[in-house]
BALOBA-1460 file (C-alpha; in Angstrom, 3 decimals):
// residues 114
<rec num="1" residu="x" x="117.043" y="8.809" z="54.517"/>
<rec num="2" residu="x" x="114.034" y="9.359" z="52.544"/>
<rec num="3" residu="x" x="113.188" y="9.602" z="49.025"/>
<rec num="4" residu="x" x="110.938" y="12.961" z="47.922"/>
<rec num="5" residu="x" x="109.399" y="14.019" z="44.588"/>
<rec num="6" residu="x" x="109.180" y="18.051" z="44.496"/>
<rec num="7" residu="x" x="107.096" y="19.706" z="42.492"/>
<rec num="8" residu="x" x="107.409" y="23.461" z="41.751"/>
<rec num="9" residu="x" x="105.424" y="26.232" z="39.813"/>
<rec num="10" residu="x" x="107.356" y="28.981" z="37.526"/>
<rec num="11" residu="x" x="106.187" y="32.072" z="35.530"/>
<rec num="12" residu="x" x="107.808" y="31.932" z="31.862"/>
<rec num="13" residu="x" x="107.225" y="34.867" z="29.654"/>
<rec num="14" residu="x" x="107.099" y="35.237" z="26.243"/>
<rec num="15" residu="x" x="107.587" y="37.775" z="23.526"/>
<rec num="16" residu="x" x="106.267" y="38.068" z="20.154"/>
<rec num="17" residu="x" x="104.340" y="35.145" z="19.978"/>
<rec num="18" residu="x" x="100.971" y="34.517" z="18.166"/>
<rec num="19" residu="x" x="98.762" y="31.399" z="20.174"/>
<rec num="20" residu="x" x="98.448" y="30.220" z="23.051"/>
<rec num="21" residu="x" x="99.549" y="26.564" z="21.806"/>
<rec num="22" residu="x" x="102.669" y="28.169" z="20.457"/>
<rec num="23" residu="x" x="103.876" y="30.239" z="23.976"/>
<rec num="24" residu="x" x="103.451" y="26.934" z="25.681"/>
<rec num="25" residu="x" x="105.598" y="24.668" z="23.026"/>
<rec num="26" residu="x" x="108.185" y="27.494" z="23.380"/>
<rec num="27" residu="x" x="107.859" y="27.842" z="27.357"/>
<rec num="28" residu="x" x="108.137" y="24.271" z="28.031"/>
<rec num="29" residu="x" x="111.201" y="24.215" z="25.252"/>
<rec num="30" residu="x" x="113.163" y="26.878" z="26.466"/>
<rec num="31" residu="x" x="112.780" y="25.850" z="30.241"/>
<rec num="32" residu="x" x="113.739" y="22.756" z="28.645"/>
<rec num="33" residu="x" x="117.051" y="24.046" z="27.218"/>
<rec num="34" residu="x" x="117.971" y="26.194" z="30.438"/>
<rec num="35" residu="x" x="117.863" y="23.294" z="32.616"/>
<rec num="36" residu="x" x="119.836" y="20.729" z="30.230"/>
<rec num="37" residu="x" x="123.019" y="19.363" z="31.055"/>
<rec num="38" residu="x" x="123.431" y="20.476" z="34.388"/>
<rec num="39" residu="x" x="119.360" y="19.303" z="35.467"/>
<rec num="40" residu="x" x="118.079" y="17.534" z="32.840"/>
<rec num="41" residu="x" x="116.394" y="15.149" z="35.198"/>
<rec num="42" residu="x" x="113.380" y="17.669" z="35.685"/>
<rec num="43" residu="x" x="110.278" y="17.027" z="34.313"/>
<rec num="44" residu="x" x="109.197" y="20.188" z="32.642"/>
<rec num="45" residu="x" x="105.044" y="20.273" z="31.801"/>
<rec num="46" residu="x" x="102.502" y="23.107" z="31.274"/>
<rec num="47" residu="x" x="100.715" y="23.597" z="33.966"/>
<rec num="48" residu="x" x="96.976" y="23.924" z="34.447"/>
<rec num="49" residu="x" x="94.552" y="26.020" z="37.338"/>
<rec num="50" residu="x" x="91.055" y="25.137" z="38.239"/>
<rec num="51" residu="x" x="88.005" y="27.246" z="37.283"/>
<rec num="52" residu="x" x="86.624" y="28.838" z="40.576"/>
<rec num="53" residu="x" x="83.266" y="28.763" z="38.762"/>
<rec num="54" residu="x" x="83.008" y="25.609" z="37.097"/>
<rec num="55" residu="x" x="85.991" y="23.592" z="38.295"/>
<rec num="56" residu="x" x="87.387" y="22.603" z="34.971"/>
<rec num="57" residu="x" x="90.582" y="22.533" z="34.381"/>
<rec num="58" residu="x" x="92.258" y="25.309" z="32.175"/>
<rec num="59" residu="x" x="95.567" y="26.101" z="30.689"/>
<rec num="60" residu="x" x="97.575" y="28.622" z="33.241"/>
<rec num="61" residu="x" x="98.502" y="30.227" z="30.233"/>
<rec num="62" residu="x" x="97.719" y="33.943" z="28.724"/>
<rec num="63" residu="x" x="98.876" y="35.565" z="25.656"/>
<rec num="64" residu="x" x="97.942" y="39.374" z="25.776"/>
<rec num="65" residu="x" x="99.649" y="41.901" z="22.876"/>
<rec num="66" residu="x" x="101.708" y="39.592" z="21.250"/>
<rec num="67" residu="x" x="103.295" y="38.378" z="25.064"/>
<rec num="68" residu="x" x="102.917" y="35.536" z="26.791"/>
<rec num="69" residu="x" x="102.658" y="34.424" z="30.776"/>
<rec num="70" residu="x" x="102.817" y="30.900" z="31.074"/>
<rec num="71" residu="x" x="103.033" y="28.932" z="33.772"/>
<rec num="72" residu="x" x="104.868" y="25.962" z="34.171"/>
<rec num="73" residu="x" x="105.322" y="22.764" z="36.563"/>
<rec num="74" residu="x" x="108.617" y="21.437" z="37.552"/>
<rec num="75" residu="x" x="109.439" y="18.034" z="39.144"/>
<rec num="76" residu="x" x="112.288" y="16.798" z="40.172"/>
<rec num="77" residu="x" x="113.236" y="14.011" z="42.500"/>
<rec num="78" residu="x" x="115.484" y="14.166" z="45.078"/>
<rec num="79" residu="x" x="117.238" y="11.156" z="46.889"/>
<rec num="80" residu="x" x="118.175" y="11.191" z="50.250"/>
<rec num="81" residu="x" x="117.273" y="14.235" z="51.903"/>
<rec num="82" residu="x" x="116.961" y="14.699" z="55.888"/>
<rec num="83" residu="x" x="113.135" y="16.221" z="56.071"/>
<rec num="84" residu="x" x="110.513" y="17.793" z="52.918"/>
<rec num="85" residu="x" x="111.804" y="21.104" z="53.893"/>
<rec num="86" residu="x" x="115.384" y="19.962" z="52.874"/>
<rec num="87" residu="x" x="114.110" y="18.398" z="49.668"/>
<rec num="88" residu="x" x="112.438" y="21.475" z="48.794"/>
<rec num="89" residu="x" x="115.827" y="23.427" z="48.993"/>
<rec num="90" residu="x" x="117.997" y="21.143" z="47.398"/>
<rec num="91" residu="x" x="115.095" y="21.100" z="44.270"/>
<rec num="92" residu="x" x="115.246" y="25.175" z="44.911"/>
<rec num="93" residu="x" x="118.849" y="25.259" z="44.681"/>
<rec num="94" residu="x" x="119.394" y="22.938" z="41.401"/>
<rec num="95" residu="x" x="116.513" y="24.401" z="39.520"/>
<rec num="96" residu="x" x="117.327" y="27.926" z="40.595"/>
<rec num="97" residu="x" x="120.393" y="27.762" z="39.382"/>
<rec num="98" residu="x" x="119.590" y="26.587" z="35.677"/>
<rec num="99" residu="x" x="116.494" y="29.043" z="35.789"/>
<rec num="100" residu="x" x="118.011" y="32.352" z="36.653"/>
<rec num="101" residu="x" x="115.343" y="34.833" z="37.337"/>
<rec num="102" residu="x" x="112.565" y="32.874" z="36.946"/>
<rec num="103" residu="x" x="110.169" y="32.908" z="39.939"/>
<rec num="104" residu="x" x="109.632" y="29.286" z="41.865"/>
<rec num="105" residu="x" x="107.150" y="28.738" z="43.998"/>
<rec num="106" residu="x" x="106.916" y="25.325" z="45.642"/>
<rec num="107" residu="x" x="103.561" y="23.127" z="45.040"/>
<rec num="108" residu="x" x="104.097" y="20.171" z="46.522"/>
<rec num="109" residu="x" x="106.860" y="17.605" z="48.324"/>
<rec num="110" residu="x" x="106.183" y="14.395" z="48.186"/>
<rec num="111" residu="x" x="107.679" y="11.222" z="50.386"/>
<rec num="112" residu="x" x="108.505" y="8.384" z="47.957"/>
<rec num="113" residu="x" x="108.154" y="4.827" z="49.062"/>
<rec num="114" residu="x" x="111.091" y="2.053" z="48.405"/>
């Protein structure tokens, strides 16, 4: 059985911050935090979008009154699954579980090669 690499998108909000650099250091630490002991094997990074306009690539982060959406990329690997759709629950599942109502959207599954 195969090898996959799933990567996954999250909202992470933010109260009563005051920059953009400092919602992201505390997004990507308290994401950070949640998932430790039980998944500390995911890679936690900001993430970034694409400009429809000028196709640069820009923080998928806002700060707006003093609060904070940022969004975050998860990765995780997962070893031995039956098919990318079963990856993508069992990464689901173990991330979900650590990140309690925070929304996951799945980006991308990945085969990896021995």
């Amino acid at each position: 059985m195969p090898d996959y690499l799933v990567t996954l998108e999250s909202a992470w909000v933010i109260k009563d911050v005051k920059s953009l650099d400092d919602a992201i250091g505390i997004a990507v630490s308290e994401a950070g935090k949640r998932l430790n002991p039980s998944a500390k094997y995911v890679d936690v990074e900001a993430g970034m979008l694409t400009c429809p306009y000028c196709e640069q690539d820009l923080s998928s982060a806002i700060v707006v009154a003093d609060t904070a959406l940022v969004g975050l990329v998860l990765e995780m690997k997962v070893f031995r699954a039956e098919s990318k759709e079963h990856a993508e629950r069992i990464a689901k599942s173990v991330i979900g579980k650590a990140l309690r109502d925070v929304p996951l959207k799945l980006l991308d599954v990945e085969e990896l090669q021995p």
